[in-house]
Structure formats: structure tokens, C-alpha cells
C-alpha positions in Angstrom: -3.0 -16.2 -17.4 -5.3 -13.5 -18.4 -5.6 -10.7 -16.2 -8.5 -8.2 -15.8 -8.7 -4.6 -16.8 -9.0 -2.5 -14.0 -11.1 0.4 -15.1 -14.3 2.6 -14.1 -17.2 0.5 -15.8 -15.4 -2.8 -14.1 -15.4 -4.5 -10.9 -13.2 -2.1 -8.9 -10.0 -3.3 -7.6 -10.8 -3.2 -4.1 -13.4 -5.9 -4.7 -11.3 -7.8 -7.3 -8.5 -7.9 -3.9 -11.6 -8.9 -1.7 -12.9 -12.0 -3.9 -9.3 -13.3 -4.1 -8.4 -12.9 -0.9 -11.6 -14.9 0.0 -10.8 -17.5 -2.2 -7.2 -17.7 -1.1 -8.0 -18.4 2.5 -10.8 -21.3 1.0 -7.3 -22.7 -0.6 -5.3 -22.6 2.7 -8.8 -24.2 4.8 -8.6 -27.0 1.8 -4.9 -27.8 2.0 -5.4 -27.7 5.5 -8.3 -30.6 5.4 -5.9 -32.2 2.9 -2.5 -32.3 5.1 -4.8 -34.0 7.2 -6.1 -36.9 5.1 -2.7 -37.3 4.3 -2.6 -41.8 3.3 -2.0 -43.3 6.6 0.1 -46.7 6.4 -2.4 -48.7 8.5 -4.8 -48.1 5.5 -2.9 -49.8 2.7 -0.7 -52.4 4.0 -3.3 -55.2 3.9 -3.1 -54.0 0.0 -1.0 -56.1 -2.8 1.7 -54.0 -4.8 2.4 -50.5 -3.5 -0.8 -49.1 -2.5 0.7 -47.1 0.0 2.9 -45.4 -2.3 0.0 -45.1 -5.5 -1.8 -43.1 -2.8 0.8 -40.9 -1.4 1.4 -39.9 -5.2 -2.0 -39.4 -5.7 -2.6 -37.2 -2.3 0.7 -35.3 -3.7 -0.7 -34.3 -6.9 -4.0 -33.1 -5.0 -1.8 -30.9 -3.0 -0.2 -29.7 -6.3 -3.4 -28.6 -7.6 -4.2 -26.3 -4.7 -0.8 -24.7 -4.6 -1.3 -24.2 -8.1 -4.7 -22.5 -7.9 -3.0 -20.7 -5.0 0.2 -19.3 -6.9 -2.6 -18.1 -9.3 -4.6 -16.3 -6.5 -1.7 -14.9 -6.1 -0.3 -13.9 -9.7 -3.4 -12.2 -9.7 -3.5 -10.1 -6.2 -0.1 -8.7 -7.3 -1.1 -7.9 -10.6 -3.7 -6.0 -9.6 -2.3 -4.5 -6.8 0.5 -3.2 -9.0 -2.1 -1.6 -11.4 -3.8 -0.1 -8.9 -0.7 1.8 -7.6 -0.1 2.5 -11.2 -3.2 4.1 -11.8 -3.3 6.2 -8.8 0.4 7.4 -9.3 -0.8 8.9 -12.5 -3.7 11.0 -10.8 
């Protein structure tokens, strides 16, 4: 992951925290509305084969890829918060 450079001609670190923590909360709303769409049996059994299960797999690996974008909100929010204390403990 490539991090950003918190310094006085860039986006200050306050905003950087601001935009993630906005995007973060658009992750939870969206895994939210996911956990809700979750495949529902009713749907699938008139189906042949395992539809039921082809969909739970596929619902799992949306959910994966908002945790992942999430744990990288994340990564980021610490990594910045940690430079930021950094850079005022040497003022």
C-alpha cells in the first residue's frame, strides 16, 4: 500500500483523517445493505445444481471485498495518525 506524505504543501492530515473516515462509514452503510441481501433459500431452490450455495459464495466474496477496502481505510487512518503524532512530537 502506498501511503501519503504528510507535509505543508499537501492535503493536511486532518482532512486526509476526514475523507477516510467518510469513506469508512460509506463501507459499513454498504456491508450493511449487503448483510441484508444476503441469498435467501426461497430464491434458489426451484434452481438445478447448487445455486443456493454458487450464491452464498458469491455474496461471500462481495463481503470480502468491502472488508478489504475497509482494513485499507483503516491501514491508512493509523498510518497517518501515527505520522501526525510523529510530526508534532518533534515541534
Amino acid at each position: 500500500m502506498t501511503f501519503p506524505t504528510i507535509h505543508m504543501n499537501g492535503t493536511s492530515a486532518k482532512s486526509l483523517m476526514e475523507d477516510i473516515d467518510h469513506a469508512y462509514h460509506a463501507i459499513n452503510a454498504a456491508m450493511d445493505a449487503l448483510r441484508r441481501m444476503s441469498p435467501n433459500g426461497r430464491d434458489y431452490y426451484p434452481q438445478p445444481g447448487d445455486a443456493l450455495g454458487a450464491a452464498m459464495r458469491e455474496h461471500q466474496a462481495r463481503s470480502l471485498k468491502l472488508q478489504s477496502v475497509k482494513d485499507e481505510l483503516e491501514s491508512l487512518s493509523h498510518y497517518i495518525a501515527d505520522m501526525e503524532h510523529e510530526q508534532t512530537r518533534k515541534r
